[in-house]
N, C-alpha and C positions, 0 to 999 in steps of 0.2 A: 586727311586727318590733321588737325590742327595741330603743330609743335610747341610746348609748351617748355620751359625751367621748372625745376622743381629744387630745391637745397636740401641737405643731408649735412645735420655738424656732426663733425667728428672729434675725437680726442687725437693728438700726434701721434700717436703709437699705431692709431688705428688706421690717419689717412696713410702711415707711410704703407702700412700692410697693403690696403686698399688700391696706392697708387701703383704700385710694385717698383722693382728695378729698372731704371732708364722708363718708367713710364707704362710697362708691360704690365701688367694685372689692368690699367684702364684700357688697354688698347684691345686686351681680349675682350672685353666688355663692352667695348663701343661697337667691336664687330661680331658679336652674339647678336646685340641686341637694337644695332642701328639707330645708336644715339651718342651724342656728343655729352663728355664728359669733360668737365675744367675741375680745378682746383683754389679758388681766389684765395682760400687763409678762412680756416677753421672749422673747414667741410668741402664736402663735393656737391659739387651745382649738375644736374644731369638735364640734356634738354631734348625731348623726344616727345614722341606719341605718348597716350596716356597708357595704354600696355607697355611700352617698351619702356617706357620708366620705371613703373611697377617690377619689371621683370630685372633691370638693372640696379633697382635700392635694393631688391630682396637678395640678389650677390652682394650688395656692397654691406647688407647688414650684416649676413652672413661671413663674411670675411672680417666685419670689424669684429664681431662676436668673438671669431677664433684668436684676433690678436692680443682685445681683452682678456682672455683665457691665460695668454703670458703662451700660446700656440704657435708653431710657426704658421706662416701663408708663402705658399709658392704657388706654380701655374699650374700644378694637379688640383688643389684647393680652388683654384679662381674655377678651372673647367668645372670640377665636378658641382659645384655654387652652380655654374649657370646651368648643368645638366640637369640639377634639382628644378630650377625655377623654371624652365622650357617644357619640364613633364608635368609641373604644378605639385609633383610629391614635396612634403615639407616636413615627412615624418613621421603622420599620423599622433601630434602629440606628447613623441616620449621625449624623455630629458633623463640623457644619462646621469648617473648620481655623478658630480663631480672628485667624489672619492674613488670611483670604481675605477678609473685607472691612473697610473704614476706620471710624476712630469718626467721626462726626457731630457737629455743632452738638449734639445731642440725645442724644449717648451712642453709645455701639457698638452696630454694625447688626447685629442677628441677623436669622432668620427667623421670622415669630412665628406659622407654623403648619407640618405637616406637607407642603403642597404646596408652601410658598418654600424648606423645605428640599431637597426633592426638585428643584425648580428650580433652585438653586443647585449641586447633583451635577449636573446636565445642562449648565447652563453650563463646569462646570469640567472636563466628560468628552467634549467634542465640539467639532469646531469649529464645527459649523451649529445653533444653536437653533432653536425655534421656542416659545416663551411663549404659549398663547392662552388666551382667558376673559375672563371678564365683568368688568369697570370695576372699579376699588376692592381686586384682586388681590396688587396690589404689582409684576406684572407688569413697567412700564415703570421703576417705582425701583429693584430690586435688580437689573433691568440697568444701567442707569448707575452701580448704586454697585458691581458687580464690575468693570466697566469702567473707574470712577475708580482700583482699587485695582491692576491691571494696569498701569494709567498709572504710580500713584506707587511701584510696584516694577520698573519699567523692562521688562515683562515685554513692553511692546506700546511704541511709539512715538508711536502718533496715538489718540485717543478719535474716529472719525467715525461722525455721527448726522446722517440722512436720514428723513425722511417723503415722503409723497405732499402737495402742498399743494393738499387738496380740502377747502373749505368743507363745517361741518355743515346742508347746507341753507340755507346762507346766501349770499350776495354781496355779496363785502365790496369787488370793484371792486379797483383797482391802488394797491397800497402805497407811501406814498412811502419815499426812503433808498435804501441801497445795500444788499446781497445780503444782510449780514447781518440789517438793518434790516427788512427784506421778510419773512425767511422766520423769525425769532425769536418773531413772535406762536406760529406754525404749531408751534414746540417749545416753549411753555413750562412742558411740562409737564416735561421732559428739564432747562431750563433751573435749575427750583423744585429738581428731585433733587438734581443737582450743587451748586447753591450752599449747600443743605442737605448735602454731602454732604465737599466739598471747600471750601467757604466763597467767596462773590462775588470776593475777590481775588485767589486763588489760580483759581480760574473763567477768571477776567477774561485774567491774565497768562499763563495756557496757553492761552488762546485767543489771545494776540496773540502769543506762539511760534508757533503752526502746532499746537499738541499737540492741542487741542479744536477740531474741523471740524467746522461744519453746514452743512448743504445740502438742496435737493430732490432727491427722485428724479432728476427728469430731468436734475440736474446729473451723475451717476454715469455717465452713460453718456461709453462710450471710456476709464476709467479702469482702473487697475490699484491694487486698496489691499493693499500688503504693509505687516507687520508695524505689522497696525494690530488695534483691537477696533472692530467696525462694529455702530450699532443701527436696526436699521429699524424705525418705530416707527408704528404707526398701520398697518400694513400690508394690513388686509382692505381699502382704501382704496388698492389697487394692483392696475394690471390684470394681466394672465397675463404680455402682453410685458414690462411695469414689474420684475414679479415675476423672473422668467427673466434679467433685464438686470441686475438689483442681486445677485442670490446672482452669478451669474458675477464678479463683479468682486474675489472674492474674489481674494489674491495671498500669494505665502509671507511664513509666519508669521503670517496674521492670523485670525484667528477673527468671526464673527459671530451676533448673536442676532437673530432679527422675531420683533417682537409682536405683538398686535389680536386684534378683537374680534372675531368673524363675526357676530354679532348687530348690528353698528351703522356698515353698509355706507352710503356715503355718496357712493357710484357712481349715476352717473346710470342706468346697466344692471348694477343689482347680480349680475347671472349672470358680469357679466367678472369678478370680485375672484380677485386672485390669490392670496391668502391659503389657501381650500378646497383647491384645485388643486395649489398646491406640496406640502401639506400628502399631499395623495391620494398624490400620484405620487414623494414625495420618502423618505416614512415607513420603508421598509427598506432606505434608500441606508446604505451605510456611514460610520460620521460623523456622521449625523443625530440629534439628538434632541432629541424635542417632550413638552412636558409640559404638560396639557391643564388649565388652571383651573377647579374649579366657583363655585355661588353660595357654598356654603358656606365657601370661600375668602376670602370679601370682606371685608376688614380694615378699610375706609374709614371705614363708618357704619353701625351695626342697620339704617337705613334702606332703604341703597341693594342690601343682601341680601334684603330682604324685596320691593323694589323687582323685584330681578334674578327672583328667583323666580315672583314676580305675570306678568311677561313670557312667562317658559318657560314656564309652566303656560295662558296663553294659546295660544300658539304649540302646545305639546302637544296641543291640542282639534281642531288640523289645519282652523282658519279659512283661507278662501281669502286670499292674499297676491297683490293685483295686479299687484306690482312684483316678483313672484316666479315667476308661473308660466310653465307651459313651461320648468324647468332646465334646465340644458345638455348634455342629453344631445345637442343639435343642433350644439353647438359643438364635441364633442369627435366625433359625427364625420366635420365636417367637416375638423376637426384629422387625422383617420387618414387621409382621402382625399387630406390632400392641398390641399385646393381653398381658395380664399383667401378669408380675410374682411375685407370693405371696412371694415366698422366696429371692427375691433383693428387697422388697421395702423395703422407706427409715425408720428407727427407728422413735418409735416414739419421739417427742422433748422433 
């Protein structure tokens, strides 16, 4: 196949995004897409097959887009650009409102692949989400940061974020402090978003209004949250009761999204996770909508896709799982019957 040039002008802002550090954003792009990449002064010259070009402007538009945006661009942003253009997904189309989320410490938040866009239309067209998928997704950030932007357009009142506080296989024993103090390890991952996202002070001072609420699970129960934006977060880390207790508390005006992972159940009897279950029985409720992340999602690290994949493709070989078998088909029916189970009822109060 004949090798051709093709040129691409850029504005400065855009080729530095594009060029990356020491040269990196083209070097992942020439070895995606096995083409030579130069930069003569006032664009990028690409010279390859007529697909490999193609596959290579459509990264480089896509990254100048993002830097226009006043966005940042790192090598999550260059992979997932070329993971979009390798699959030919480009979106189907939508364009998020440019108001619908806040700029950042780091620049305006986009989506920087076709499933956070699609995430972001789910968010904005339901009031029940459900975000699930593997670690490094963007999952738990672009709900806090549609959340923050609900806040700072008066559209919701309260930002409330809940988890289960279940140890990753660890015991960490009783926390000292007061409620916040206790359960703030348990989000910090919610904590990193928002400060990143809304800045520590402005963080700080909506949390000591009442506008930003965290808590556990088990603090939800008996409540009624109106005209709030609710994140549950860690969720596969929630039993069925837990699960059934926190969507109910929904109240007008508020919307809510849960997140997790189902791959990194942290239940001492991973068959209880209420996560699958909602998911099963909830999915053509009116209202609902779940948008399901894969590896090739993972925006984090090369690593931790490569990482996510090595897993499922274990798991795909259908090894026995000790802590898995016998699924619940026992549970559910004793759920139809009827008949009570000693090991999900509720604690006592």
């Amino acid at each position: 196949m004949a090798r051709e040039s093709e040129f691409l002008a850029l504005e400065d802002d855009a080729l530095r995004a594009v060029i990356g550090p020491n040269s990196r954003h083209v070097a992942l792009i020439e070895d995606a897409f096995k083409v030579l990449i130069e930069a003569p002064g006032g664009g990028i010259s690409i010279n390859g097959g007529a697909r490999d070009r193609a596959n290579a402007k459509q990264v480089i538009e896509t990254l100048a887009d993002r830097a226009e945006k006043r966005a940042e661009v790192n090598e999550a942003d260059v992979r997932a650009a070329i993971g979009t253009a390798r699959t030919g997904v480009t979106g189907g189309g939508r364009r998020v409102d440019p108001m619908a989320l806040p700029i950042g410490k780091r620049g305006a938040i986009v989506p920087k692949t076709d499933a956070q866009a699609r995430y972001l239309d789910v968010l904005a067209n339901h009031e029940l989400s459900f975000g699930v998928g593997p670690a490094g997704t963007g999952k738990t950030f672009l709900a806090a940061a549609y959340g923050a932007s609900l806040l700072r357009r008066g559209q919701v009142d309260r930002l409330v974020i809940t988890r289960p506080a279940v140890e990753a296989g660890e015991k960490l024993g009783f926390l000292p402090g007061d409620l916040n103090e206790k359960v703030d390890p348990y989000l910090a991952p919610i904590w990193e978003a928002l400060n990143d996202i809304l800045g520590a002070e402005d963080v700080q001072r909506r949390r000591d209004k009442g506008e930003i609420e965290a808590a556990p699970i088990a603090f939800m129960r008996g409540r009624t949250l109106s005209h709030a934006f609710v994140i549950v977060d860690e969720a596969q880390n929630t039993s069925r009761l837990q699960m059934k207790m926190v969507l109910t508390r929904l109240g007008e005006g508020a919307r809510m999204v849960v997140t997790g992972d189902p791959s990194q159940i942290d239940l001492l009897n991973p068959r209880d996770s209420g996560l699958a279950h909602a998911l099963r029985i909830l999915k053509d409720v009116k209202g609902v909508g779940v948008l399901e992340f894969a590896a090739q999602d993972v925006v984090r690290h090369a690593m931790v896709e490569r990482i996510v994949r090595a897993y499922d493709a274990d798991a795909a070989q259908g090894r026995p799982r000790p802590d898995l078998e016998a699924p619940g088909r026992a549970y559910d029916a004793d759920a139809a019957q009827g008949r009570p189970r000693p090991d999900l009822e509720a604690p006592a109060s």
